[in-house]
N, C-alpha and C positions, 0 to 999 in steps of 0.2 A: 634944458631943451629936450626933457623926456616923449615930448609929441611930437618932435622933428621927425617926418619920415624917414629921413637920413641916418639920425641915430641910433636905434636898435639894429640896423644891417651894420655901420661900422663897428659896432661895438663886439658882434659876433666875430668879425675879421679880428677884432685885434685880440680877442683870447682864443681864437685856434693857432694865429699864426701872425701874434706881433713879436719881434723881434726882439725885442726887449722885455726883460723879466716882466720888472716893475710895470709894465703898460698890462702884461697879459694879466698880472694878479688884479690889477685894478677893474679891467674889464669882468672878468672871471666874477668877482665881485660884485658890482653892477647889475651883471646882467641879474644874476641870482635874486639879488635883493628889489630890482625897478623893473624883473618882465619874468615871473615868476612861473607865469600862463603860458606864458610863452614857448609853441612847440617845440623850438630848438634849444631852449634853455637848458633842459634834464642833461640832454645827450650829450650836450657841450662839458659840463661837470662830470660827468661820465667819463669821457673823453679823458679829460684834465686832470681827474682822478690819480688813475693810474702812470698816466703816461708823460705827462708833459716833464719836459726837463728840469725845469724847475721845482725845489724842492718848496719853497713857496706856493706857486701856483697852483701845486698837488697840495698841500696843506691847506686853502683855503677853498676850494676844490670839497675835501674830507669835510669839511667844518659845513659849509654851507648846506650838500645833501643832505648830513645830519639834521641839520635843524630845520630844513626847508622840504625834504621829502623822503621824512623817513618812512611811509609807509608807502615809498613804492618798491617795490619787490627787486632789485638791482640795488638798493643802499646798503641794506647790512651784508650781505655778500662781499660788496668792493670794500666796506669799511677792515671787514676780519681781513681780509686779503694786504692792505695796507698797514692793518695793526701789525699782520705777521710777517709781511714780505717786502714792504717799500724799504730802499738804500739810504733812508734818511731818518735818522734817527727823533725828528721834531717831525717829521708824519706820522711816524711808528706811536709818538705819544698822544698828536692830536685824535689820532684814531682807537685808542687805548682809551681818549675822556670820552670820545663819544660813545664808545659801545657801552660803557660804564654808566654813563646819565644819561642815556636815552634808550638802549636795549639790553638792560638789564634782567630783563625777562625771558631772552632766549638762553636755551640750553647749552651753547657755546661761549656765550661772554664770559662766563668765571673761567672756563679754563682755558682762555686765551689771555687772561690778566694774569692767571700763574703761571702760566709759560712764558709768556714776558716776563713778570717778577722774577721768575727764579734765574732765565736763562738769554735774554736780548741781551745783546754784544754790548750796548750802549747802557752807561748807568742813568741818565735821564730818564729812558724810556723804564728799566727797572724800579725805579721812586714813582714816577706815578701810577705803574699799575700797581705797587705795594701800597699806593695813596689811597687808590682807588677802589682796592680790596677792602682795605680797613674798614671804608669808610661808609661802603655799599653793600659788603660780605659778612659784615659783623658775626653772627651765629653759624657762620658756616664753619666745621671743623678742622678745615685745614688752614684759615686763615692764620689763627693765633702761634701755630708750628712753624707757617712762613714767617712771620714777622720776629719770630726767633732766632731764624737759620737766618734769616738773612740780617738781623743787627750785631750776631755774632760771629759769620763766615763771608759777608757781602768783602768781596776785594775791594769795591770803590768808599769811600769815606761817607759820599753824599748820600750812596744809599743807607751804610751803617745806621748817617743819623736821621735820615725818615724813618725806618723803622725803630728805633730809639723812642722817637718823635709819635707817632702811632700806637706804639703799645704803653705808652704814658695816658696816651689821651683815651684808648679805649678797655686798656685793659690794665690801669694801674693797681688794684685787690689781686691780682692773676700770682700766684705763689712765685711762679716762674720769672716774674718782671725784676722783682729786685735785686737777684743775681745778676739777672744781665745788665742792669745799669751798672751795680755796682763794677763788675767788671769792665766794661766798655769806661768808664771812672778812670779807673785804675792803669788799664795795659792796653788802651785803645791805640794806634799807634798812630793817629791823626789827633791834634789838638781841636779842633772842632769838634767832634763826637765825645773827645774825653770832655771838655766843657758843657755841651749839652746833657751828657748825662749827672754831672756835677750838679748842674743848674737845677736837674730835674729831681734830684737826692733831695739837694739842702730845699726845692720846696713840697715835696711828699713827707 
């Protein structure tokens, strides 16, 4: 009933102010993708961005502006803002892929992945900006140091074995790589990472 007059006015109600998570992300959702043109559309995602309680809402919120208007002058601002400052460690990431695969070109993005990588509270958000370095940063000089320090000093495991994971895949010739597998092998103190480096030994 996308041409119900009725439609697009409720749908705005229920992502500023339904009451329930799941209604608001749904909405939030909707509008973005069936009234795209639509003047109050932006501002609502704007809105919802930053602020709504939901850490949902603000994730899909992040995701949508990305892909739906990233060249209005108010996206990448709230996106770095979200990647550095939202309380929610699954926004902190979703906005970490977006400035990675869609504004890779401004002079901030790298060094808001390695400020993540090295030092976000959360190891989730840490694996994908190390994902997302790798994988978009290749030649840049500091990438291959990070993905060092952090398969050999990362405290969480998960991150250990992305960058494990990472510098197999982009930098296995690297003199540097096969100590640290071999080590991570040997004295990794998580069975996971000691496995994946194993795994990655017996096929190099």
């Amino acid at each position: 009933w996308k041409d119900d007059p009725a439609t697009l006015p409720w749908l705005k109600v229920r992502a500023n102010s339904g009451q329930d998570n799941a209604v608001r992300r749904a909405a939030v959702q909707e509008l973005a993708r069936g009234w795209k043109d639509d003047p109050a559309t932006l501002p609502i995602l704007k809105e919802r961005a930053p602020s709504d309680p939901d850490e949902g809402v603000r994730r899909i919120a992040v995701h949508e502006l990305a892909r739906g208007w990233k060249d209005d002058a108010g996206t990448l601002p709230l996106l770095k803002e979200s990647a550095r400052s939202d309380r929610d460690e699954g926004v902190r990431s979703a906005a970490v892929r977006e400035l990675a695969r869609g504004f890779e070109d401004d002079a901030e993005t790298l060094l808001i992945l390695k400020e993540r990588a090295r030092s976000d509270e959360n190891a989730a958000v840490r694996s994908a900006a190390l994902r997302e370095i790798a994988r978009g940063w290749k030649d840049d000089p500091e990438t291959l140091p990070i993905l060092k320090e952090r398969a050999s000093s990362d405290e969480d495991s998960d991150v250990r074995n992305t960058a494990v994971q990472e510098l197999v895949i982009g930098w296995k010739d690297d003199p540097g790589t096969l100590p640290i597998l071999e080590e991570r092998a040997s004295s990794d103190g998580d069975g996971d990472v000691r496995s994946t480096a194993v795994q990655q030994l017996a096929r190099g």
